[in-house]
N, CA, C and O atoms as a Tinker XYZ file with bonds, in Angstrom:
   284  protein
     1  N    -29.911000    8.229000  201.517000    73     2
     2  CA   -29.119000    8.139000  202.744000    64     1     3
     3  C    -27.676000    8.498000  202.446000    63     2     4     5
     4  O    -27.307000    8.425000  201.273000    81     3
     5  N    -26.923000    8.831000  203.273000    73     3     6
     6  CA   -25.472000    9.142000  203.225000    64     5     7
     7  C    -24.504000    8.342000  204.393000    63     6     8     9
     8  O    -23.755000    8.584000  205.340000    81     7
     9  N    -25.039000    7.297000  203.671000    73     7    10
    10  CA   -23.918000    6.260000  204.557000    64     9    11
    11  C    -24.146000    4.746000  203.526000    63    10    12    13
    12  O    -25.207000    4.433000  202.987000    81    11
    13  N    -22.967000    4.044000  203.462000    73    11    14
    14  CA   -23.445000    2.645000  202.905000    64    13    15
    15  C    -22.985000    1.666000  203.789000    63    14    16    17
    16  O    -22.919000    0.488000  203.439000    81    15
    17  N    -22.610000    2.106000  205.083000    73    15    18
    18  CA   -22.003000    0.730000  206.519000    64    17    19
    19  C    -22.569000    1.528000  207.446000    63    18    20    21
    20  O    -22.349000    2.715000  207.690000    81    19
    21  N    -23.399000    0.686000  207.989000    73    19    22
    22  CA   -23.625000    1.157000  209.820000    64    21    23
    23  C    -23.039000    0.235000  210.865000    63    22    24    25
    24  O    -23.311000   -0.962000  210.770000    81    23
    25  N    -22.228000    0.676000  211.897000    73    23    26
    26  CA   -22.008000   -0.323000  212.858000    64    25    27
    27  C    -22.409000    0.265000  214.203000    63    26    28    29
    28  O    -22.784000    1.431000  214.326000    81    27
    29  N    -22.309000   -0.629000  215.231000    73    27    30
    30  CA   -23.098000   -0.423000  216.020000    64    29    31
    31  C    -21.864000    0.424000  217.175000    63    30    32    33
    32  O    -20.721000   -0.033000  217.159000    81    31
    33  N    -22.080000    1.269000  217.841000    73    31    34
    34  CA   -21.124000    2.676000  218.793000    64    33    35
    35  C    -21.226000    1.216000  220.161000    63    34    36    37
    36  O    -22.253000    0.650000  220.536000    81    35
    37  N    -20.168000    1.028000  220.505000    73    35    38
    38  CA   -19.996000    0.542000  222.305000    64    37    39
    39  C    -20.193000    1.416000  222.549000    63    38    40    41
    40  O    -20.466000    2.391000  221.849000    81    39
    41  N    -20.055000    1.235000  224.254000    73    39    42
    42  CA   -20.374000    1.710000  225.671000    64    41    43
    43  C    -18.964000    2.498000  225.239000    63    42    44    45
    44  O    -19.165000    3.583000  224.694000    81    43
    45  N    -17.874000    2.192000  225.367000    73    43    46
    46  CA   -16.631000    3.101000  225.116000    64    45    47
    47  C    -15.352000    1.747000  224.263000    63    46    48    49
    48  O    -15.226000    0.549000  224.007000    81    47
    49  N    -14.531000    3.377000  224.119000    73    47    50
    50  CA   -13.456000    2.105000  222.966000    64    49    51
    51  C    -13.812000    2.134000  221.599000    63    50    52    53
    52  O    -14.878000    2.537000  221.135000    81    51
    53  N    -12.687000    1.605000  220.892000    73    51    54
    54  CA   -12.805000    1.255000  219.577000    64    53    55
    55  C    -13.023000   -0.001000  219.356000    63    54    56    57
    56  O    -11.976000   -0.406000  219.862000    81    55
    57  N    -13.587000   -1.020000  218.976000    73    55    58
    58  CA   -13.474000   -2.156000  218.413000    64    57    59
    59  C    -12.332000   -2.791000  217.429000    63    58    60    61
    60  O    -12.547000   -2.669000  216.223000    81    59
    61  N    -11.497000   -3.257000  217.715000    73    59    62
    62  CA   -10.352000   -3.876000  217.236000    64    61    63
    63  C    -10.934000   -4.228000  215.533000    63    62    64    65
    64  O    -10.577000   -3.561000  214.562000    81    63
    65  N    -11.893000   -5.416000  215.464000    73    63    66
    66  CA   -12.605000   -5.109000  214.428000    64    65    67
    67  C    -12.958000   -4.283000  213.413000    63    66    68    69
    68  O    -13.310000   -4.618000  212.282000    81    67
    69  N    -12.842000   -3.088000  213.901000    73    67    70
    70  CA   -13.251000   -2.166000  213.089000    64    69    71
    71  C    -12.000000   -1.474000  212.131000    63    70    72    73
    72  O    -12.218000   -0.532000  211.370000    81    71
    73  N    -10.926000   -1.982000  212.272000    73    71    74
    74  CA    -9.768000   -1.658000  211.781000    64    73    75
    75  C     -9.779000   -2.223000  210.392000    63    74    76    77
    76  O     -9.490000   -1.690000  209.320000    81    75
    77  N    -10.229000   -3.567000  210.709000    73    75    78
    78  CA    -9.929000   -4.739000  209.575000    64    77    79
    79  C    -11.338000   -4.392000  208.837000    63    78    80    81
    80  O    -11.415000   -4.605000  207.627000    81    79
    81  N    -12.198000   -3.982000  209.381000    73    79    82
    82  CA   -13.521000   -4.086000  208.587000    64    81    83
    83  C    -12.754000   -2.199000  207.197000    63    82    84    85
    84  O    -12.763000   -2.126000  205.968000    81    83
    85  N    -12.460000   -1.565000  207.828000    73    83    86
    86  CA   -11.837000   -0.132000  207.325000    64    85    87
    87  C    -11.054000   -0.396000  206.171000    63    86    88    89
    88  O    -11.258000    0.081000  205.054000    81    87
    89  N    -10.086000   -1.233000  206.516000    73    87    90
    90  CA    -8.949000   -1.766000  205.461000    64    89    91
    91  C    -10.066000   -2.308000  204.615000    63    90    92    93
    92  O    -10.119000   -1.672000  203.562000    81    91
    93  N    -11.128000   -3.408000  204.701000    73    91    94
    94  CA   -11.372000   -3.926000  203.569000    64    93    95
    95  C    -12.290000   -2.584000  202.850000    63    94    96    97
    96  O    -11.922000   -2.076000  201.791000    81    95
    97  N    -12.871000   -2.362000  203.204000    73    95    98
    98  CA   -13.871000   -1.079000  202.667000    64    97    99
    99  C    -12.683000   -0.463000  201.850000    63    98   100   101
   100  O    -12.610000   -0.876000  200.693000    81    99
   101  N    -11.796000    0.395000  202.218000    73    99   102
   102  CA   -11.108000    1.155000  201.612000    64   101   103
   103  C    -10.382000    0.752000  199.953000    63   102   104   105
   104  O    -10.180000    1.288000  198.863000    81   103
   105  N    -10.176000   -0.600000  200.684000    73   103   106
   106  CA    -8.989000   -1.118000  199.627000    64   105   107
   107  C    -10.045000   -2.104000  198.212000    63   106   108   109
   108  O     -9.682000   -2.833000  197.289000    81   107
   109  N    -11.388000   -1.643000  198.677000    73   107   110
   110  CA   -12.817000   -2.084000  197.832000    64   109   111
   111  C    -12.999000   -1.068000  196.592000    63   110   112   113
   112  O    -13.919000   -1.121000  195.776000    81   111
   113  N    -11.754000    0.038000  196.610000    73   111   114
   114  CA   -11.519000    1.329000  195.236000    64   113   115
   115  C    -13.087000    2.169000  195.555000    63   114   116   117
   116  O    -13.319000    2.998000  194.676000    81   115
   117  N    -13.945000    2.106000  196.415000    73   115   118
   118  CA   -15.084000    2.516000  196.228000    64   117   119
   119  C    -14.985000    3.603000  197.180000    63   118   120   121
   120  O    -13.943000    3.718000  197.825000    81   119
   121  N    -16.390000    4.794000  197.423000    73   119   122
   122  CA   -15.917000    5.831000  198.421000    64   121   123
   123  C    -17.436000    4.691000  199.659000    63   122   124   125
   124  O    -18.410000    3.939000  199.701000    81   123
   125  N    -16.725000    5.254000  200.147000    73   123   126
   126  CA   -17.588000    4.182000  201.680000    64   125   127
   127  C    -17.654000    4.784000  202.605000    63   126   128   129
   128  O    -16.695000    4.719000  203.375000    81   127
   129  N    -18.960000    5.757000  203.002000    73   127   130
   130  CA   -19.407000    6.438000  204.094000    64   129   131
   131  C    -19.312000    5.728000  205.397000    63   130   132   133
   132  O    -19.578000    4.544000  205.186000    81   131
   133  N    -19.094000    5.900000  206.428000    73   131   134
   134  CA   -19.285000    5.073000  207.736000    64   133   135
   135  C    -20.534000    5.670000  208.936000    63   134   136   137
   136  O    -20.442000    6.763000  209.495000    81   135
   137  N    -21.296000    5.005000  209.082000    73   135   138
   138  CA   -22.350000    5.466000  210.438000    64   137   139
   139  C    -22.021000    4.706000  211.340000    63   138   140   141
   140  O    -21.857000    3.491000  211.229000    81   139
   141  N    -21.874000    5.492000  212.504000    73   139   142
   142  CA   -22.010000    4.575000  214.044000    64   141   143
   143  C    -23.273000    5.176000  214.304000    63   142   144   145
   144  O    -23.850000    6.247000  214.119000    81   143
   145  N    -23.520000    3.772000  214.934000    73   143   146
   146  CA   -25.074000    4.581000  215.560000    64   145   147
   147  C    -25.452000    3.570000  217.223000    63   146   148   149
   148  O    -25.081000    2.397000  217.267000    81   147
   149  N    -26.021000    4.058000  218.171000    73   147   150
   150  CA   -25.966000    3.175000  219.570000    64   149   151
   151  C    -26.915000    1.775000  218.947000    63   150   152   153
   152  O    -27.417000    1.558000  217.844000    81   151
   153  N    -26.881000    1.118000  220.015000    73   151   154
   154  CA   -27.196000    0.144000  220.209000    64   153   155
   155  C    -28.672000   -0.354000  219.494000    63   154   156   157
   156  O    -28.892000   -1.081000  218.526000    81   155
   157  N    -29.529000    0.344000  220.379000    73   155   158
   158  CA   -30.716000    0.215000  220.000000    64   157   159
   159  C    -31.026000    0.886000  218.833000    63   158   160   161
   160  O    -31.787000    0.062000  218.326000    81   159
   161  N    -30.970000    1.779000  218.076000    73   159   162
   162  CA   -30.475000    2.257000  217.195000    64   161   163
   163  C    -30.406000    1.258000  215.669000    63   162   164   165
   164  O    -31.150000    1.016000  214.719000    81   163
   165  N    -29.138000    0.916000  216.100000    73   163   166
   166  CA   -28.960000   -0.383000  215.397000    64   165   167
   167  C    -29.602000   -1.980000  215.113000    63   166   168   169
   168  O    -29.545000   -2.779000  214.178000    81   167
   169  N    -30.118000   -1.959000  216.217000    73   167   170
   170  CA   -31.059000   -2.996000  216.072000    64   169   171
   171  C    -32.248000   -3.052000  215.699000    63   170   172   173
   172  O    -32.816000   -4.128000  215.512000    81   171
   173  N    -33.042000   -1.427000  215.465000    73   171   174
   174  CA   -34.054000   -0.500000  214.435000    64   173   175
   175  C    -33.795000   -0.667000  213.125000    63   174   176   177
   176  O    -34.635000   -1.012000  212.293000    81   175
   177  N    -32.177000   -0.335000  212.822000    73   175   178
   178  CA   -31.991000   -0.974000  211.633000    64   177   179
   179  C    -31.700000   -2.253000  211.128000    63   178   180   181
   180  O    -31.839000   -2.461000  209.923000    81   179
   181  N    -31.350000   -3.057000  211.818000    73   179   182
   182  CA   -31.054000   -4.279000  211.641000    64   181   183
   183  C    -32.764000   -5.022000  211.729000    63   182   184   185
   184  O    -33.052000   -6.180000  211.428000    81   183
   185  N    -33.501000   -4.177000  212.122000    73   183   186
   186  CA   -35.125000   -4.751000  211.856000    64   185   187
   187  C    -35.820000   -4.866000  210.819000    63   186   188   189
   188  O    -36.602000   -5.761000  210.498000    81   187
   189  N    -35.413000   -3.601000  210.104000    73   187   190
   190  CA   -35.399000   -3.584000  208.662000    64   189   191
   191  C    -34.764000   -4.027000  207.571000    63   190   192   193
   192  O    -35.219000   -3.763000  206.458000    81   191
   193  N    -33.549000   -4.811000  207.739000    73   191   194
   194  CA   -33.108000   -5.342000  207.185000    64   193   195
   195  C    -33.630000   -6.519000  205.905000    63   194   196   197
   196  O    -34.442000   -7.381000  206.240000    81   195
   197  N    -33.121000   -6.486000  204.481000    73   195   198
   198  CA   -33.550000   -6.990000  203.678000    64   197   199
   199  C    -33.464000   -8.140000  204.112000    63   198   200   201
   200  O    -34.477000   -8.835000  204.189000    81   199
   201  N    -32.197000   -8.618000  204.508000    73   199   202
   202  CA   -31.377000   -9.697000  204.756000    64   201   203
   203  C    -30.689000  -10.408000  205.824000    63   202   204   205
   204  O    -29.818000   -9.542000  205.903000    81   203
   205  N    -30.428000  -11.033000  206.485000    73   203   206
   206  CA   -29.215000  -11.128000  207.975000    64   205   207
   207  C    -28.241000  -12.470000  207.315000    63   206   208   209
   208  O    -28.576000  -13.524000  206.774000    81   207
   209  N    -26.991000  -11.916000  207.624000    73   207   210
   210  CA   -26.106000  -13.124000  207.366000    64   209   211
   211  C    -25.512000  -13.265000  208.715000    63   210   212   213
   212  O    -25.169000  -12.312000  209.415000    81   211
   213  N    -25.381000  -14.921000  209.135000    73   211   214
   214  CA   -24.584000  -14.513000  210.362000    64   213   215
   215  C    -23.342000  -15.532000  210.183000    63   214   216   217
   216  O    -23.475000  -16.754000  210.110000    81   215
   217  N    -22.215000  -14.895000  210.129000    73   215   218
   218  CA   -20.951000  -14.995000  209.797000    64   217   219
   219  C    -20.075000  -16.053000  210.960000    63   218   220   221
   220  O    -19.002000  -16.601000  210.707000    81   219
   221  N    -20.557000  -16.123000  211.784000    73   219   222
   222  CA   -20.106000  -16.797000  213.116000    64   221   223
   223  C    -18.929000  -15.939000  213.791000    63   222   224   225
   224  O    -18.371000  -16.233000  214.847000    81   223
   225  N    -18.664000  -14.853000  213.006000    73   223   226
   226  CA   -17.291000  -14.042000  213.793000    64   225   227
   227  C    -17.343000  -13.656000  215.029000    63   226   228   229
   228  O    -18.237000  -12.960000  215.510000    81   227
   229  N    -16.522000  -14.027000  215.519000    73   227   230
   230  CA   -16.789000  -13.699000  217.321000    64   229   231
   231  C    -16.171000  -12.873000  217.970000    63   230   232   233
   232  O    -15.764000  -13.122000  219.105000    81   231
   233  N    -15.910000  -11.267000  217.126000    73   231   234
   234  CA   -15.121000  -10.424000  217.960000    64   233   235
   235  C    -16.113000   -9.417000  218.566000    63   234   236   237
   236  O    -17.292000   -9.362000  218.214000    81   235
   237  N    -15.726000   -8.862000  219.220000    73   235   238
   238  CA   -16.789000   -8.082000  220.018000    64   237   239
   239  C    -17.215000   -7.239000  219.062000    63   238   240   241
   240  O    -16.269000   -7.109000  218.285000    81   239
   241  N    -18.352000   -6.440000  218.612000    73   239   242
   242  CA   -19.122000   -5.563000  218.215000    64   241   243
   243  C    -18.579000   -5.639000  216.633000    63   242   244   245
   244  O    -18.210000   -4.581000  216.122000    81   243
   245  N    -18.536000   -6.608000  216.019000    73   243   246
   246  CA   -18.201000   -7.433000  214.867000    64   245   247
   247  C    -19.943000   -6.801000  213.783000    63   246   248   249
   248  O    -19.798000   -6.472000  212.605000    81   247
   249  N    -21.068000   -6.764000  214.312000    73   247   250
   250  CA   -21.845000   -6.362000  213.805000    64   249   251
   251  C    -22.187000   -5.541000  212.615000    63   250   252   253
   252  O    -22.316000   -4.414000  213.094000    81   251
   253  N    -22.404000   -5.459000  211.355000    73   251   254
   254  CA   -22.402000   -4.288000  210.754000    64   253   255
   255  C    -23.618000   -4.766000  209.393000    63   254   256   257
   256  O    -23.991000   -5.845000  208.934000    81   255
   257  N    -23.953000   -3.252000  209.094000    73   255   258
   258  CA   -25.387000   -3.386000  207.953000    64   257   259
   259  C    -24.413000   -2.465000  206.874000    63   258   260   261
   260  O    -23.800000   -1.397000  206.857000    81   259
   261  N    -24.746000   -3.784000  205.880000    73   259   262
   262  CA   -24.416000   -3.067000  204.593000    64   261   263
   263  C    -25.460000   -2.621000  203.685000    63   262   264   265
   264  O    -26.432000   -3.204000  203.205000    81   263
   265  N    -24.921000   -1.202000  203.550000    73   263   266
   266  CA   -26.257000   -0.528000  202.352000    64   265   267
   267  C    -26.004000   -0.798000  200.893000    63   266   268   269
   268  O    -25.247000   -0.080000  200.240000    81   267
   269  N    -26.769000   -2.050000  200.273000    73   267   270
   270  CA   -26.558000   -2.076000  199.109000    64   269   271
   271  C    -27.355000   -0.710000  198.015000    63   270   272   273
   272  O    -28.165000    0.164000  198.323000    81   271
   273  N    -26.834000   -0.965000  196.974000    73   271   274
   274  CA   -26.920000    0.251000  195.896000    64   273   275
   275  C    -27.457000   -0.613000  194.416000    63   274   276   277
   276  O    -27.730000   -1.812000  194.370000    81   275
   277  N    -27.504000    0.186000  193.478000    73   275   278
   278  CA   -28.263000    0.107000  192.551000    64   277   279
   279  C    -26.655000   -0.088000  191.507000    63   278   280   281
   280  O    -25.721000    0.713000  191.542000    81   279
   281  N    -26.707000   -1.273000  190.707000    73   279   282
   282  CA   -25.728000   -1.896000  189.771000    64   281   283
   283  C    -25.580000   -1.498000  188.407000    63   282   284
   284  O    -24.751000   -2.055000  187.687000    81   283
């Protein structure tokens, strides 16, 4: 795959969230692909998911799948 973050695309807008989620990725020294993908979409992948953590964060479209890698 060529992405290691998927988050989920709103209806329209940026997610405020997604600023702070950017800063941490970046400032992680690593290279960090980004996927948006719609809704349902996302919840295809979030089906497959190894794992679910739920963080209690309550900003809107706060959502995101991390692609872990090989250590």
């Amino acid at each position: 795959l060529d992405y290691n973050v998927v988050l989920m695309l709103p209806e329209k807008g940026v997610p405020q969230i997604w600023e702070e989620y950017e800063k941490i990725l970046n400032d992680s020294g690593e290279i960090v692909k980004i996927k948006k993908v719609p809704r349902f979409a996302f919840y295809d992948l979030a089906s497959k998911s190894y794992a679910v953590v739920a963080s209690g964060e309550r900003a809107l479209y706060a959502n995101i799948i991390l692609r872990k890698g090989v250590i």
